[in-house]
N, C-alpha and C positions, 0 to 999 in steps of 0.2 A: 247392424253396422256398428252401431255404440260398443256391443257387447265383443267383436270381432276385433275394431279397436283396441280394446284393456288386454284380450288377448294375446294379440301381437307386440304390445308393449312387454308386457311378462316374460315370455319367448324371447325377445330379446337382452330383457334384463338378465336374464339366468344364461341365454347361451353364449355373450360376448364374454363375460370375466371367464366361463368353463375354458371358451376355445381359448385366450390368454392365459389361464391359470395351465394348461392341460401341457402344452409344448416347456412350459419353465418345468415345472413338475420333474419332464423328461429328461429333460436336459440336468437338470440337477441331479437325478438318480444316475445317469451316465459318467457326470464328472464324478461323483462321491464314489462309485463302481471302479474308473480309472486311477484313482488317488491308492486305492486297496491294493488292485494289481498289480500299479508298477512299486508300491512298497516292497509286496512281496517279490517283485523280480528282482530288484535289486539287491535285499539278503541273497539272494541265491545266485545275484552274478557275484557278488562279497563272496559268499562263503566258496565260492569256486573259484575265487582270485588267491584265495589265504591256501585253499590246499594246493594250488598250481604255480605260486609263486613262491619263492623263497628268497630268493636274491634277484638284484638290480639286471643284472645276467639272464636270468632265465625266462627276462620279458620275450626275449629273440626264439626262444625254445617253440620246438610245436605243440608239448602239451599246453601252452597259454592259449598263442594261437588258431591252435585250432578251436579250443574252447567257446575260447571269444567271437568266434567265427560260427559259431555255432549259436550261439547265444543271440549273436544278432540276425541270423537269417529267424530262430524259431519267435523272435517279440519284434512284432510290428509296432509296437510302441515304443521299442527304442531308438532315441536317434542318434547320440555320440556314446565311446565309451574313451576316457582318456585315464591315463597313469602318470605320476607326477613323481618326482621326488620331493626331497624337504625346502629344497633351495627352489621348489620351483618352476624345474623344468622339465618338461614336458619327453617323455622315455614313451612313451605307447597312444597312440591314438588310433578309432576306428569310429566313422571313415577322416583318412589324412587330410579330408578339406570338406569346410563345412561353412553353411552361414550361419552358424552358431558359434562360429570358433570368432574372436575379439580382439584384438589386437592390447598385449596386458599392460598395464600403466606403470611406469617405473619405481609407483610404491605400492604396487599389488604382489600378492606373493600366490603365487602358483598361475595356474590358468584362468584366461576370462572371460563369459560367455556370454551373449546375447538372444535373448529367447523372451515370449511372451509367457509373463507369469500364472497368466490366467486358466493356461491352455498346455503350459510346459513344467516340469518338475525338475529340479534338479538335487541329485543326492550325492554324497561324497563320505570317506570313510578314510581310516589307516588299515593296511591290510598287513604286511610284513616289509622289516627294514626301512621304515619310513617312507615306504610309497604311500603315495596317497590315490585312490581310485575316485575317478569323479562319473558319473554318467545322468544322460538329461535324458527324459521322458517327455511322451504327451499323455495328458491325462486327460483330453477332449477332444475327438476325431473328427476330421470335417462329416463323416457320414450321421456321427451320434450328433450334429448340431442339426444336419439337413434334413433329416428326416421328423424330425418334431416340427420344425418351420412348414415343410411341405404340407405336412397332415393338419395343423392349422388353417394355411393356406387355403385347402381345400376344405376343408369344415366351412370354415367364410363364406366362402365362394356361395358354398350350395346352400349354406342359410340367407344370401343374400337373391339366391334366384329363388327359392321357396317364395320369401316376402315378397319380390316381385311379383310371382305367377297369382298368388295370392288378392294382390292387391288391384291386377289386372281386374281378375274376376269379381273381385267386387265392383270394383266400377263400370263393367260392362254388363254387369245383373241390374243395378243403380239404372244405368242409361235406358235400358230398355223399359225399366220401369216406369220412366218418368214419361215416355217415348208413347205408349199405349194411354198414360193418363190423358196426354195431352191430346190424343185422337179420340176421345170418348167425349172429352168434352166442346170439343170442335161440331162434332156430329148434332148433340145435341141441341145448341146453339142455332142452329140452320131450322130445328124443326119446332122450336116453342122459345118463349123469352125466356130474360137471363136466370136462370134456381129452377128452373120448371123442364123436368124430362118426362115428356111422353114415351108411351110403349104401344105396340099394335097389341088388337087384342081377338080374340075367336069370336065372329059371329056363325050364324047358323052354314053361310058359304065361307067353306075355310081358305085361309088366305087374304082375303080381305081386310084391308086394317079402317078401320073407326076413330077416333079422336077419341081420349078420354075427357069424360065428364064427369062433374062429383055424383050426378045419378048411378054411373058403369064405376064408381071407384071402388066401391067397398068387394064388387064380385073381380075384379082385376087378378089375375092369375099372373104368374111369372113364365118364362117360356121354360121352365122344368116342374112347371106345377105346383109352386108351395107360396101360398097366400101373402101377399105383400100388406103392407100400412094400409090403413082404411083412415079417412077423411080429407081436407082438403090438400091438395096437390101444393100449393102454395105455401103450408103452414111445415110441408115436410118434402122438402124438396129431394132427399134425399132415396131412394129405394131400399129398403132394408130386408134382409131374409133375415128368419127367427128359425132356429132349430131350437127343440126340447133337449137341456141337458136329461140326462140320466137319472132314475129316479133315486139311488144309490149306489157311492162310488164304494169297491169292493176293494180287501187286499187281500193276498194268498192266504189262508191261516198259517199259523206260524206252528211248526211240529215241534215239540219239546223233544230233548235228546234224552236217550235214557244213556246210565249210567257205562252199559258195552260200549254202546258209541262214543262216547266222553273217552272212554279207555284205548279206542283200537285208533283215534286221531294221534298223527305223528307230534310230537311236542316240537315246537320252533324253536329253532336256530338263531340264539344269537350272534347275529355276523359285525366284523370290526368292519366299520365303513372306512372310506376314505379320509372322510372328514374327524377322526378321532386319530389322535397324533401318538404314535409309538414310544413307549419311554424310550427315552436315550439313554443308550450304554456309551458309558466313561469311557472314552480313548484314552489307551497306555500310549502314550507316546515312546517311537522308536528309541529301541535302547534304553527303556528305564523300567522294562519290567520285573519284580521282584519274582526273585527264586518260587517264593513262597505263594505267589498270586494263583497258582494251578497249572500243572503241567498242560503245553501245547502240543503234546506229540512228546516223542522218547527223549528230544535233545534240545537246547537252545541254538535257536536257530542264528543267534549272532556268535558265538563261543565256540560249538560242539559240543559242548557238556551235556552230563546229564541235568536232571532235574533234581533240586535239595531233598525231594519230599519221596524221592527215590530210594535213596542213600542208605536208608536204614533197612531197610527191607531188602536190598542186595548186600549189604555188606551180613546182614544174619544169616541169607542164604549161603553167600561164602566164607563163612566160619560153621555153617554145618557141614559141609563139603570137603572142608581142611581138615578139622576132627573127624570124620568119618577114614578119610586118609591119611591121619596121621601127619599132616603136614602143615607146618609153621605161614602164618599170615601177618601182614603188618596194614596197616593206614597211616596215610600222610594228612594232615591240615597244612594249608599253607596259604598267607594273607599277605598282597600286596599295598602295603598301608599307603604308598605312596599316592594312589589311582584313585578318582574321584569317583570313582563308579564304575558299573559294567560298561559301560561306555566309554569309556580310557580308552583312548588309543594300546597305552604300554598295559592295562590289561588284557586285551585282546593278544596281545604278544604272548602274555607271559602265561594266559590260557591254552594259546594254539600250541608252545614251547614245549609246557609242561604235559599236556595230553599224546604230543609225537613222544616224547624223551620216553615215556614209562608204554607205551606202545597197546595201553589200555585205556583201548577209545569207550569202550562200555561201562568202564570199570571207574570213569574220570566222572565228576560231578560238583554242580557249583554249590559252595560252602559260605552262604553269609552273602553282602553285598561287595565285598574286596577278594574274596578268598576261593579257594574248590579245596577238594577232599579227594585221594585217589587210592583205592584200594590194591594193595602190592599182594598178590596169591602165593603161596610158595615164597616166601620171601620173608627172612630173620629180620631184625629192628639193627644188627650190624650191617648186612647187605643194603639195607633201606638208609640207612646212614650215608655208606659210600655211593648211593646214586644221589640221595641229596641232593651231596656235596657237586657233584657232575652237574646238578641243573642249576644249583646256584650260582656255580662259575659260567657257565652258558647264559642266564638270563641278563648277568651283574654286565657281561658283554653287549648282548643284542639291546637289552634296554637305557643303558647308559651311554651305551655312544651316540642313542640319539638324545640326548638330553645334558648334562655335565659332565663329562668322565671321572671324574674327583669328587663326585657326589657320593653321597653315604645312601646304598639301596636299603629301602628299608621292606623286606623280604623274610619271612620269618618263616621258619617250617617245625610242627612240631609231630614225633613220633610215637608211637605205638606198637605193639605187637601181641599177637596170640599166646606164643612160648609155652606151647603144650597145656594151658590153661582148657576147661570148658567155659566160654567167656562172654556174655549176650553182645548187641552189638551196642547198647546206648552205652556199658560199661567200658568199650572200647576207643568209643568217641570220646567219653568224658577222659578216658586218661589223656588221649592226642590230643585234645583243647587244653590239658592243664602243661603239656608239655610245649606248646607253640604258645600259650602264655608266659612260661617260663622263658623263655626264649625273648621275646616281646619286653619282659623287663629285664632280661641281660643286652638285649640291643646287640654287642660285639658279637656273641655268638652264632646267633640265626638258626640254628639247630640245634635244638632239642629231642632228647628222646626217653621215655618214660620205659625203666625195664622193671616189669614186676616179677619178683621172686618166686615162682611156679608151686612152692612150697609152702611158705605160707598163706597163700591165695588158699592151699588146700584145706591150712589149719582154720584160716578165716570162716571158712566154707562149714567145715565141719564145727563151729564154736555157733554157728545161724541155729 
């Protein structure tokens, strides 16, 4: 009973915190699971909002539309998606009525929402023209809360009927036991004084019982035949049987292994338990991943661009491609000094801008933590000049009207070209860097462009 006891003490020390610890556990892996998702859904309704929108106009269009419509039938996790302009007001919302949606306060600027933080996400961005995209998530479903509580739940339950069933039978093993003692010694009582138990014993007519005397004690048999206490009744009141232990207790021999067997046993597994914690990998937080951190796939997924660590390795492949056909190649650098990072709103602009303008989505890649780099094929370092010039006037528009119109862009592009040269590519980038620095410290001009003399390139060449 003692040992039964400590048992069931143990059992429950270990299995209340398990069933407590097991449902958070879950619950916590579901939320950190939902957090990832709707991250990632949200680039992807972004990046779907910058190629389908352009203008304040084309909210009404059915390529948005339908997009957007599309976007919310296929994520059950989302629950609003609204579009704002700068001042505030409110140009697109789905769905048109929501108990999310807030009534704004008249020194709030955009739209206001009401949602539980624990349970609800909310992400917002600039996409084109100063709209602003807002959309709210759930990042913890009633079903990922319900089903941990449930299965708790019953874990509980059934360790609380085990302990009972348990606990029944012990007490009803307990009762009967106590139950028989007290009828042995009832019996006894009736048939000699108090400490003194007679037994019938065999005489010559069997069946007969005799009174024991200390004359008949010592030959007294038990009724299965194994010799009881010899002497007085009084001095031993108790009955005792005696078995002989064993004359020696024995244990298997123990086989020594020879060395094949040592050899053909499988080596064990060391396994990561539960209870040993996972190093933690460092979250980049959205929008502030560097170029240079390690490409996720071909493009950034906030930009369109490529990847920095791309850049040389295509732009070499397309400078043997141009030499082999005889035909002239340039590269642009260009750095938006004004923007605080990839995460600028007026970067994002002037990434999406510049990647439509030159119609080389593959060919477009980010340059530095302000800047990209975009490879022009077929294309003189004069041609590359006069388109420039076309996306400098084009951005000096889109991005300054949302911010000062009389403000000085500070926009720098510096050029490059092949020009019949055989010309590696880092020697191509270093001359576009020295030319967009050039640029950088005349400020008024914004364009530079680096023209090497095809000629002496060759004499240089030939003097190595």
């Amino acid at each position: 009973m003692k040992r039964g006891s400590i048992l069931l003490a143990i059992v429950f020390t270990l299995a209340i915190p398990a069933i407590i610890a097991w449902p958070a556990l879950r619950i916590a892996g579901f939320w950190t699971a939902g957090q990832e998702a709707v991250r990632s859904s949200y680039g992807a309704l972004r990046r779907l909002a910058i190629n389908s929108i352009d203008l304040p106009s084309t909210l009404a269009g059915t390529r948005w539309t339908d997009a957007a419509r599309n976007a919310w039938l296929d994520d059950d996790r989302l629950l609003a998606i609204v579009i704002s302009d700068t001042s505030g007001t409110v140009l697109y919302a789905l769905p048109e009525a929501s108990p999310y949606y807030a009534e704004p306060r008249p020194s709030a600027k955009g739209p206001v929402y009401v949602y539980p933080e624990n349970t609800v996400a909310r992400f917002n961005g600039v996409i084109a023209s100063g709209l602003v995209l807002d959309a709210l998530y759930v990042t913890l479903r009633q079903g990922e809360l319900y089903k941990p509580l449930k299965d708790a739940t019953i874990s509980l339950m059934a360790l609380l009927a085990l302990t009972a069933a348990w606990l029944i039978a012990v007490s009803a093993t307990g009762t009967a036991t106590n139950t028989g003692t007290s009828a042995g010694m009832g019996a006894g009582e009736d048939a000699a004084p108090q400490g003194v138990t007679e037994k019938p014993a065999q005489t010559g007519k069997p069946g007969t019982p005799v009174p024991a005397t200390d004359e008949t004690a010592d030959s007294i048999l038990s009724e299965d035949g194994t010799p009881t206490i010899s002497g007085q009744l009084n001095e031993f009141p108790e009955l005792m049987e005696l078995s002989s232990p064993p004359a020696s207790i024995g244990f298997p021999a123990m086989m020594a292994q020879t060395d094949a067997e040592v050899a053909d046993e499988p080596e064990e597994l060391e396994l990561l338990t539960a209870e040993e914690t996972l190093p933690e990998t460092e979250e980049v937080p959205e929008g502030k991943t560097s170029p240079l951190d390690g490409p996720r796939g071909l493009y950034d997924p906030e930009t369109g661009l490529g990847w920095e660590s791309y850049l040389r390795e295509r732009l070499g492949a397309e400078l043997r491609r141009s030499a082999s056909f005889e035909q002239d190649l340039s590269i642009l650098i260009a750095s938006l000094d004004s923007a605080t990072g990839r995460s600028d709103p007026n970067y994002a602009v002037f990434a999406k801008t510049s990647r439509s303008f030159f119609s080389f989505n593959d060919l477009a890649f980010i340059f530095g933590t302000k800047g990209l780099a975009i490879i022009l094929p077929n294309t003189d370092v004069d041609q590359a000049m006069r388109m420039s010039e076309e996306l400098l006037k084009k951005l000096a528009l889109l991005i300054q009207d949302r911010s000062d119109p009389m403000s000085y862009l500070n926009l720098f592009i510096g050029l490059s070209s092949r020009s019949g040269r055989l010309v590696e590519a880092d020697r191509l980038i270093g001359e576009a860097m020295s030319a967009h620095r050039k640029a950088r410290e005349e400020r008024d001009t914004h364009i530079m462009a680096f023209r090497p003399d095809p000629e002496k390139f060759r004499a240089y060449l030939a003097n190595q």
